[in-house]
C-alpha positions as CSV (number, residue, x, y, z in Angstrom):
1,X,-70.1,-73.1,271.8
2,X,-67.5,-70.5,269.8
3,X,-65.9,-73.1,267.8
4,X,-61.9,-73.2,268.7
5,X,-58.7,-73.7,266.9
6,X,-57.6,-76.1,268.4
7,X,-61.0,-78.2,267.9
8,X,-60.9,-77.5,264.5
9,X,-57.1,-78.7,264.0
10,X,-58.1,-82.2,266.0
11,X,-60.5,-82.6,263.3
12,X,-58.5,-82.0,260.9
13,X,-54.9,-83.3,262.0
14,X,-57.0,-86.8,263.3
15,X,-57.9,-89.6,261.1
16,X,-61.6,-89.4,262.2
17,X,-64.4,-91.0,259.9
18,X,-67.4,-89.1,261.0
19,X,-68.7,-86.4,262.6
20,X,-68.9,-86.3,265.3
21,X,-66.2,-88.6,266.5
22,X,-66.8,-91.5,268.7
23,X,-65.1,-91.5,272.1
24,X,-62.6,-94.3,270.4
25,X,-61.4,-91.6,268.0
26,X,-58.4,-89.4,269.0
27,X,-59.0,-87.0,272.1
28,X,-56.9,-83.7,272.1
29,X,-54.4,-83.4,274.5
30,X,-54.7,-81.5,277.6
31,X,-54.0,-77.9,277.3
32,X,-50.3,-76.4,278.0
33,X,-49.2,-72.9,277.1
34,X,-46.3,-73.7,273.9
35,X,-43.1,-72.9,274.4
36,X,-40.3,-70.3,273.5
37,X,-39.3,-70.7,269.9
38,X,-38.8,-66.7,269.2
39,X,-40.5,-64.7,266.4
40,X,-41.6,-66.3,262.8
41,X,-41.1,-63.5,261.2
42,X,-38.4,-62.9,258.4
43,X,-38.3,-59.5,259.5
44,X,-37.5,-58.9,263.2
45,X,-36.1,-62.2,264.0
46,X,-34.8,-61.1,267.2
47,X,-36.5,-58.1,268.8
48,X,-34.5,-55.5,270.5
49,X,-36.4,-53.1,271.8
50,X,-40.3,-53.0,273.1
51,X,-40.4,-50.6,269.3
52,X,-39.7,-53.8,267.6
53,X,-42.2,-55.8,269.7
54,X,-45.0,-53.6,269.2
55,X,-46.4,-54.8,266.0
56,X,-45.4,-59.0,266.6
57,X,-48.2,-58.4,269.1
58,X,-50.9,-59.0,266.5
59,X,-48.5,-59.7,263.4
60,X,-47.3,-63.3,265.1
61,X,-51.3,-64.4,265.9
62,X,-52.3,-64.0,262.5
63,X,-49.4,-65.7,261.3
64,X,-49.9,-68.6,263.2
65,X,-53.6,-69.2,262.3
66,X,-52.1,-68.7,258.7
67,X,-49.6,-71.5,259.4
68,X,-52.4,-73.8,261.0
69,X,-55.2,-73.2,258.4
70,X,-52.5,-74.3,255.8
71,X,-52.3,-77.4,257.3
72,X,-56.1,-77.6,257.8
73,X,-56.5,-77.1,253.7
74,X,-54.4,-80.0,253.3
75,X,-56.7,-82.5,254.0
76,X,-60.0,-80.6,252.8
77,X,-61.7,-81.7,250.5
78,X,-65.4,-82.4,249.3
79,X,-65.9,-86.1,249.2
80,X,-69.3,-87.1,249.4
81,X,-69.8,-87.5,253.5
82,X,-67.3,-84.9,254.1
83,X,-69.9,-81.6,253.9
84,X,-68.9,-80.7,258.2
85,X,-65.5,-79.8,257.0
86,X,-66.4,-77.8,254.8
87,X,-69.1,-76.1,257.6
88,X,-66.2,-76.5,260.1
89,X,-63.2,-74.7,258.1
90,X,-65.5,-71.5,256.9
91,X,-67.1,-71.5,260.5
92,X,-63.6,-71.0,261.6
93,X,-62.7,-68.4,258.8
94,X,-65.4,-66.3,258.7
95,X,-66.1,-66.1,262.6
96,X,-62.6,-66.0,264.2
97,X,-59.9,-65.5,261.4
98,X,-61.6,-63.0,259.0
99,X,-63.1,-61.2,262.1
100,X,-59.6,-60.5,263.4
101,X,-57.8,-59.6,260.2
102,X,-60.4,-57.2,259.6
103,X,-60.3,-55.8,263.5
104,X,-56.4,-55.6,263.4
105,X,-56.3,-53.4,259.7
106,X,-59.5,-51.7,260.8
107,X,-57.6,-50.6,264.3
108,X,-54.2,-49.6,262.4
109,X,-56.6,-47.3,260.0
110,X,-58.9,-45.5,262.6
111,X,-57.2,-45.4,265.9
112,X,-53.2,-46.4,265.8
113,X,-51.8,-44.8,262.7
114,X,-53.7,-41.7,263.5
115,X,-52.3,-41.1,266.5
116,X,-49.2,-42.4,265.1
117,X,-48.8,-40.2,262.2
118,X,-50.2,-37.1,263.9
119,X,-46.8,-37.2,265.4
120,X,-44.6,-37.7,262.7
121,X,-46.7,-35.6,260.4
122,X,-46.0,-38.2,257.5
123,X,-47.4,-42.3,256.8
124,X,-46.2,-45.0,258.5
125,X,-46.0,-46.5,255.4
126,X,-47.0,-46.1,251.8
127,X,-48.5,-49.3,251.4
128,X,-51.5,-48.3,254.4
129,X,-51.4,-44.7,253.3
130,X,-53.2,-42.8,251.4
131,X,-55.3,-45.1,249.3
132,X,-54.7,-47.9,252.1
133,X,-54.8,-49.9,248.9
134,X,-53.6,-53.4,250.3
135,X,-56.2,-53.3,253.6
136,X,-58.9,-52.9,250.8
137,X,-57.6,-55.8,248.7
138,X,-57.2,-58.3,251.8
139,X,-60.7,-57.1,252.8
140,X,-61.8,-57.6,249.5
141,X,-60.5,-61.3,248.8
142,X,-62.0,-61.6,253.0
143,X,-65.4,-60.4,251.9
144,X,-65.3,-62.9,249.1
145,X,-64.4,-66.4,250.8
146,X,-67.9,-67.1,252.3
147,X,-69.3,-67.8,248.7
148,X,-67.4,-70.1,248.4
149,X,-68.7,-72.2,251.1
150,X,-72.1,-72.5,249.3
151,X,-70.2,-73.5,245.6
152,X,-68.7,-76.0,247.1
153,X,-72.2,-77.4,249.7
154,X,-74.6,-76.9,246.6
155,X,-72.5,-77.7,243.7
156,X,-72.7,-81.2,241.8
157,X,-70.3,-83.7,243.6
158,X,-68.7,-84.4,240.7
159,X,-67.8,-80.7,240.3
160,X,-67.2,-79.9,243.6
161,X,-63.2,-80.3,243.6
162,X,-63.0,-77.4,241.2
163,X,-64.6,-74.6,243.8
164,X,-62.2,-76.9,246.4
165,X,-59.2,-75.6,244.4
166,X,-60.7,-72.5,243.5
167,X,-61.2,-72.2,247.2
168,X,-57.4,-73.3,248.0
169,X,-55.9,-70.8,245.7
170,X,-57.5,-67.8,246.9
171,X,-56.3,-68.6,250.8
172,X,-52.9,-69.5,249.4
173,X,-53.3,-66.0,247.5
174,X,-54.2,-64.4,250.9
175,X,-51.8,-66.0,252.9
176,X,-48.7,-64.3,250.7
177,X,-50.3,-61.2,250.4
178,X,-50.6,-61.0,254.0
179,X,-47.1,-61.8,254.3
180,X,-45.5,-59.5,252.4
181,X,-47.8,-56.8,253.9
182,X,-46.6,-57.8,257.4
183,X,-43.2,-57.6,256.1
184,X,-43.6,-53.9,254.9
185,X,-45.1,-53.1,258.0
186,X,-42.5,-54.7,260.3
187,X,-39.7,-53.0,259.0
188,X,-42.1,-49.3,259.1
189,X,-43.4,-49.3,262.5
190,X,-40.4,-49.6,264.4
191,X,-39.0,-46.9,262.5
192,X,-42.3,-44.4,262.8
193,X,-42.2,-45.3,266.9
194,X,-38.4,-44.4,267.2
195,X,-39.1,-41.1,265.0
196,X,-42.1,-40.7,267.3
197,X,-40.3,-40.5,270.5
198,X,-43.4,-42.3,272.4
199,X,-43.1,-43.8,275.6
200,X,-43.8,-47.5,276.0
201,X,-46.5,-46.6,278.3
202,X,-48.2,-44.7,275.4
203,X,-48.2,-47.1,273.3
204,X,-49.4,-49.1,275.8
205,X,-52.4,-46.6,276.3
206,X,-53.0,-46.8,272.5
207,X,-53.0,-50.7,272.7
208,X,-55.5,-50.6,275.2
209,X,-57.7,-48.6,273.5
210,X,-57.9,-51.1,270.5
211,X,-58.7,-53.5,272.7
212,X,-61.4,-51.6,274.7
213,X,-62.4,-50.7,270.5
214,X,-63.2,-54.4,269.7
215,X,-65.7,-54.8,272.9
216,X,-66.0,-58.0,274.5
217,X,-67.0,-60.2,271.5
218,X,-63.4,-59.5,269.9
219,X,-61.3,-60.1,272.6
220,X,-63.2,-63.6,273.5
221,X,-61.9,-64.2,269.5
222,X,-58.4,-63.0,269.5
223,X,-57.1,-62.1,273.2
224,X,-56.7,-66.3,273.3
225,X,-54.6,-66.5,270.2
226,X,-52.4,-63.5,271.1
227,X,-51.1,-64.5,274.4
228,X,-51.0,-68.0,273.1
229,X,-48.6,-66.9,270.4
230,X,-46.9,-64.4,272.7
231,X,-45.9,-67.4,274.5
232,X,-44.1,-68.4,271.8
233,X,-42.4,-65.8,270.3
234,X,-41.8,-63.7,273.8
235,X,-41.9,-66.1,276.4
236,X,-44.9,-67.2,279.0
237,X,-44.4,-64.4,281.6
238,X,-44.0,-62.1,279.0
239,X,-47.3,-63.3,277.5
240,X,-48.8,-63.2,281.5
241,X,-47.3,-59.6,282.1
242,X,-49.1,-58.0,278.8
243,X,-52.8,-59.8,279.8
244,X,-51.9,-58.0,283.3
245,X,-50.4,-54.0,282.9
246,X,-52.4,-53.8,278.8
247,X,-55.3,-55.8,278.6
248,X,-58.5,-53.5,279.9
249,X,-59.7,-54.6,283.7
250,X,-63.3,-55.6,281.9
251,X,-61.4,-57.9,279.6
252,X,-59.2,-59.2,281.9
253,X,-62.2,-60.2,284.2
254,X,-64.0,-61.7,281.4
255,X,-61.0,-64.1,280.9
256,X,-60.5,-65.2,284.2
């Protein structure tokens, strides 16, 4: 079974002694769409136009797993007895939240800002183009996490918390950078889409083509987390009416 989010903040969040817990052990609630709360981000804190909305699509996902893995790193550590959490968290990372920070920055370079940018004949932003310098850093500190998985399994326990904090610092340092890139992009898109003159429905198009880009494997990761955030930072029916008029007819089937 793909291992979930939510399974993996249960395990966290919950006192549990073992793994795998025993049925007296806290059982996750049953599952409810969240509510409206409105965009986190420090940029477009209330959207005005679907050109403001365009880029919260994937921007206010991957924020929220950033929010939640914070609170996962909390309480990780390596104490003897304690080696699932450390299979758990870089399960997680490298299967779901690596995968789709490298699909969303690997979609902006190959399909969206080339279509984008063939209108406006100029970058979206300087920080993507034209050494796309940050994608290659967050992709470089990405590539780098799953080593230390093994420091931490095959190291000494006695010198296991040092590769813990090591560990800790390097998501901390990933978390800000992706922050301030989000930022820079959130006040550049809207801009380059307005300059653009594109319809919503071509964007839309576009959209649907990253999705269709990812296959079936990447939607099962990130389609779930999207609407799920969408829910929060657009509303539920606005969350229901982009998996119906955006989300590809084969993908849409596979989620139902």
């Amino acid at each position: 079974e793909p291992l979930s989010l939510r399974r993996l903040l249960t395990l966290y969040r919950s006192p549990i002694t073992h793994f795998p817990p025993t049925m007296a052990e806290p059982i996750p609630a049953p599952f409810a769409w969240p509510e409206f709360k409105g965009p986190s981000s420090a940029v477009i804190k209330a959207p005005k136009t679907w050109q403001d909305e365009a880029i919260l699509v994937p921007h206010e996902c991957i924020r929220w797993w950033s929010k939640e893995l914070k609170l996962c790193l909390k309480n990780f550590d390596a104490a003897p007895g304690n080696e699932w959490k450390t299979e758990v968290i870089f399960k997680f990372i490298n299967n779901y939240y690596g995968d789709c920070v490298h699909h969303h920055h690997d979609s902006e370079e190959k399909i969206y800002n080339p279509w984008l940018e063939g209108i406006i004949k100029r970058p979206v932003d300087t920080s993507i183009k034209p050494d796309l310098q940050e994608h290659k850093q967050l992709m470089e500190i990405l590539s780098g996490l799953g080593a230390y998985k093994d420091k931490i399994l095959q190291a000494p326990f006695e010198e296991r918390d040092q590769h813990v904090t090591a560990f800790k610092h390097t998501m901390f340092e990933l978390f800000d950078l992706l922050d301030a890139h989000f930022e820079c992009e959130e006040k550049s898109y809207p801009i380059a889409l307005h300059e653009a003159k594109v319809t919503q429905e071509e964007d839309a198009a576009k959209v649907g083509e990253i999705l269709q880009s990812i296959g079936l494997s990447g939607n099962k990761k990130f389609l779930p987390a999207v609407l799920y955030t969408m829910c929060e930072w657009k509303g539920q029916q606005a969350a229901f009416d982009f998996f119906a008029n955006q989300v590809p007819p084969p993908v849409q089937w596979m989620c139902k």
